[in-house]
N, C-alpha and C positions, 0 to 999 in steps of 0.2 A: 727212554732217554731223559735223564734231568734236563731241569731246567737251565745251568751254566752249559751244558756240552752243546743245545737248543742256542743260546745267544752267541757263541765261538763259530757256529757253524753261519750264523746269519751272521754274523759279522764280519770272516771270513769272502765270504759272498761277497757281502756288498762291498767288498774293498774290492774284490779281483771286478766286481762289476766295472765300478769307479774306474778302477785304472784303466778296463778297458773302453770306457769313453773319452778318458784323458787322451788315449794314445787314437783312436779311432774319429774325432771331432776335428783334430790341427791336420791328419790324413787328407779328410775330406775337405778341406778349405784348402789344402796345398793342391792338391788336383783341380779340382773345379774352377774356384776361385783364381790360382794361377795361371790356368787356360786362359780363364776369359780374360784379365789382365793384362798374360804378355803375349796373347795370342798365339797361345804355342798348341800343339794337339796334344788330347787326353793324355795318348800313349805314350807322349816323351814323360809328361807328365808323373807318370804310373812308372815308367822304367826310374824314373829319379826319386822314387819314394822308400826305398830302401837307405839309401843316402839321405834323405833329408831327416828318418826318424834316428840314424842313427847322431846325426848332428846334432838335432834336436834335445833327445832323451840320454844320448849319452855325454857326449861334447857339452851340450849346453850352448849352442853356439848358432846364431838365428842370423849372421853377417854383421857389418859392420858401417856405419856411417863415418860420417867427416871423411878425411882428403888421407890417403895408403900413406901418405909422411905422420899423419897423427888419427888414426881411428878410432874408432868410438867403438865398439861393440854394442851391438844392439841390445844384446842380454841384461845389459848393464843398466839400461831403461826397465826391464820388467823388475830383478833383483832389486833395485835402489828404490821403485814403489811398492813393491810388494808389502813391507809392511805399514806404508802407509793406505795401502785398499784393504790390506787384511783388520787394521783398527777401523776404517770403517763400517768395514762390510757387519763385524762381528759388533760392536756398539750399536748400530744401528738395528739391529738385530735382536739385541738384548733390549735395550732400550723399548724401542716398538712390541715385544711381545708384554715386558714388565706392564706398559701405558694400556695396552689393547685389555690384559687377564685385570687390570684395577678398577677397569669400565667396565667391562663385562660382567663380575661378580657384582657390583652394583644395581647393574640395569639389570640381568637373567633372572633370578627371583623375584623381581616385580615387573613380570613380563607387563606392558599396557599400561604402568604409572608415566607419571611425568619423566622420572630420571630414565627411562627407559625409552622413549619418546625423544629426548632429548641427544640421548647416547648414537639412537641409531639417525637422526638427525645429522649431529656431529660426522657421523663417521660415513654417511653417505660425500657430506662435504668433502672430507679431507681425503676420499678417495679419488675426485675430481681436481685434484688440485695436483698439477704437475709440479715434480719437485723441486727443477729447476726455477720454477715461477715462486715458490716456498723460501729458496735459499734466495732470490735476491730482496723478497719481500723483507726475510731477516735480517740481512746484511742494509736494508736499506731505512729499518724501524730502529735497528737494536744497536748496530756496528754505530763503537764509539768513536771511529775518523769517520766513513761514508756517511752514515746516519744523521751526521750532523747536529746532533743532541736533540732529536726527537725523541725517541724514547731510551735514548742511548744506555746502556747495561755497563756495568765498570767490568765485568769479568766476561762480555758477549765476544764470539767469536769474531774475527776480522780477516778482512783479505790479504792474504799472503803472509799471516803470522804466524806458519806454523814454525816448531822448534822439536827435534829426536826427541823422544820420551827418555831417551838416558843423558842428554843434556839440558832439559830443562822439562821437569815432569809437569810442573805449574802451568807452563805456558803450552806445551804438548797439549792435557788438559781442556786448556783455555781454546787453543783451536780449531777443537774437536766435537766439543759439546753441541754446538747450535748443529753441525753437519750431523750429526746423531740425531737430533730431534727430529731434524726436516726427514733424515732416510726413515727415521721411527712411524711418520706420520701414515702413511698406507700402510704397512706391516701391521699398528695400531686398529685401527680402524678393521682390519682383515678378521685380524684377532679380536676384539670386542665382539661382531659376529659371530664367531665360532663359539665364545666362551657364553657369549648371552643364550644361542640357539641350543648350546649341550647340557646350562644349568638349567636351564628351564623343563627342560626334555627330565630330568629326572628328579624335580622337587619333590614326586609322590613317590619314590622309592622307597622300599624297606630301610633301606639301609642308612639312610637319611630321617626318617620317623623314626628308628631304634636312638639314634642319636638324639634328635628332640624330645624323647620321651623319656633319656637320662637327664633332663636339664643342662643339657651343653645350650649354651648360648649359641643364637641365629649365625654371629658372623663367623663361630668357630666352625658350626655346621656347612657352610657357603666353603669356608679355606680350607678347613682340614679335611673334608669328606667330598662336596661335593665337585671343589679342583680337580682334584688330581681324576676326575674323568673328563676331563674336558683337555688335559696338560697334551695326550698322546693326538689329539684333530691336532690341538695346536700346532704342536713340531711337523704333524705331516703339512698343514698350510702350508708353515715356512717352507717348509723342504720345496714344495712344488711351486713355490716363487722365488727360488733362490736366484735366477736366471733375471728375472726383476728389479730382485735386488742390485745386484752386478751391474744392471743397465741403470738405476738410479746413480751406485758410486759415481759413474763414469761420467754424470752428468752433474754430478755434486762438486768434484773435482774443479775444473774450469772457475767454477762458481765463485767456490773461496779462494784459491790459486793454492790449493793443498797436493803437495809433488808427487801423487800417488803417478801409478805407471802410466794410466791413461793422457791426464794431465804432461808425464814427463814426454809422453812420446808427440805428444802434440801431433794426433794423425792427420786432422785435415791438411797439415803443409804436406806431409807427405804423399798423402793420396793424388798431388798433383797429376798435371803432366809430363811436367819437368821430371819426374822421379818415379817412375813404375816401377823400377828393381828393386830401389827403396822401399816404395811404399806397400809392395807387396811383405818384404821381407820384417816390415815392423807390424803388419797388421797380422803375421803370422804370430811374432811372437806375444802380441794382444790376446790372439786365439786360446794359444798353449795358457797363459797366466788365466784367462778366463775359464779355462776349463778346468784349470789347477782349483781356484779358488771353489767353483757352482759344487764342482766332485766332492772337496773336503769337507766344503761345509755341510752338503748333502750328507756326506756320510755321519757328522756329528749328527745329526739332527736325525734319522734314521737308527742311530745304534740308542739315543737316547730314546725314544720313540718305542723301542723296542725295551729298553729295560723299564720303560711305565706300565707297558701294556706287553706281557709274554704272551701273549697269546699269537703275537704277529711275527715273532722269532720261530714259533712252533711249527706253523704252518707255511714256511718258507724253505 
């Protein structure tokens, strides 16, 4: 079998996988979770799950808040952040792997030197450092109103300024950037590991000495040969922190007042007492967008994964 009918078939896969934890994840949290909530048993539970995937997945349609003279539709909370989690999730993303493979390729050939030392140093640190603790640190050194001109940044991110990217790309941009760094900073840090641990592992390769014994320069030898073994760890890392990720957005959100969904649904009012119908019916559709998001972006990261390294499409 070639090698394209080898990736169609694992790619294939892993979508019908995906989907089916898309549709299998919001299942289980509407049973379980619904039980215990409105205390009702399994099996009502289970008889109403027919009906709720089809509201769900096909309707689109998770109930509705505010007062039956003017509702709100809950949908309209995940749809209206969705693409402010999705520029996170994916910034942050990018972002964090660009910072972690720039440190990596640095420190991994000089495993033991200082900048190596140094790196793994670094990134021990910024793996302890929660993110939510990152973003007010930011907002409270760099933001040019809160910061109060400490180290205030003329273009740094601010609380509650964001703006559509098709109404103002500038300012979209603007407050987005510091949210990326801070979601970048464990991803980073994950990633310098991997990249430092996989260059090091094959500085003595042939194929690496073929190349320095053409006279290629060190740093060509480091990016153009010995990267892209290190590229296919990396995307599995992320892939299997994706879930991480998601729980950073949600906690990044709040922080700058950026209207991603989490942010818009504001769950803690909801989870009250006052509101169990409610708040079961918006943590549902938290559920659904979060497994929307972990799945997609799993499966980028997985299909790309696979066209660096075919050998993983083969044997699948």
């Amino acid at each position: 079998m070639r090698a394209g009918s080898h990736f169609a078939t694992f790619a294939v896969r892993r979508v019908l996988g995906l989907a089916a934890v898309v549709v299998v994840t919001p299942s289980l949290t509407f049973v379980f979770f619904g039980a215990l909530r409105e205390d009702t048993p399994i099996a009502a539970r289970l008889r109403a799950l027919p009906a709720y995937l089809r509201d769900t997945f096909i309707r689109w349609d998770f109930g509705d808040l505010g007062t039956p003279a003017q509702p709100d539709p809950i949908s309209h909370i995940v749809l209206g952040g969705l693409p402010v989690d999705i520029a996170l999730l994916a910034g942050g993303m990018v972002v964090g792997v660009a910072l972690g493979v720039a440190a990596g390729v640095l420190a991994g050939p000089r495993r033991g030197g200082s900048a190596d030392r140094a790196m793994t140093f670094a990134s021990s640190a910024m793996m302890s450092m929660p993110v939510y603790w990152l973003a007010l640190v930011g907002l409270f050194f760099f933001s040019p109103v809160i910061g109060r001109g400490r180290l205030a940044l003329p273009f740094a991110s601010d609380y509650g300024q964001y703006a559509w990217l098709f109404d103002d790309p500038l300012r979209w941009l603007q407050s987005l950037w510091v949210p990326w760094v801070v979601l970048a900073i464990p991803i980073a840090a994950m990633t310098q590991r991997m990249v430092r641990a996989t260059l090091a592992d094959v500085q003595d390769e042939e194929f690496l000495q073929t190349a320095r014994a053409k006279g290629i320069t060190e740093r060509r030898v480091q990016w153009r040969h010995a990267l892209p073994t290190a590229m296919a760890p990396v995307l599995g890392l992320v892939s299997v922190n994706m879930a991480f990720l998601v729980t950073n957005v949600a906690l990044i959100e709040p922080a700058f007042n950026l209207p991603g969904a989490f942010r818009r649904a504001n769950i803690g009012q909801f989870l009250g007492e006052t509101a169990p119908r409610v708040g079961t019916e918006v943590v549902q559709a938290l559920v659904v967008e979060t497994a929307l998001l972990i799945a997609g972006f799993v499966l980028v990261c997985d299909l790309l994964q696979a066209r660096l390294d075919p050998r993983l499409s083969a044997r699948r």
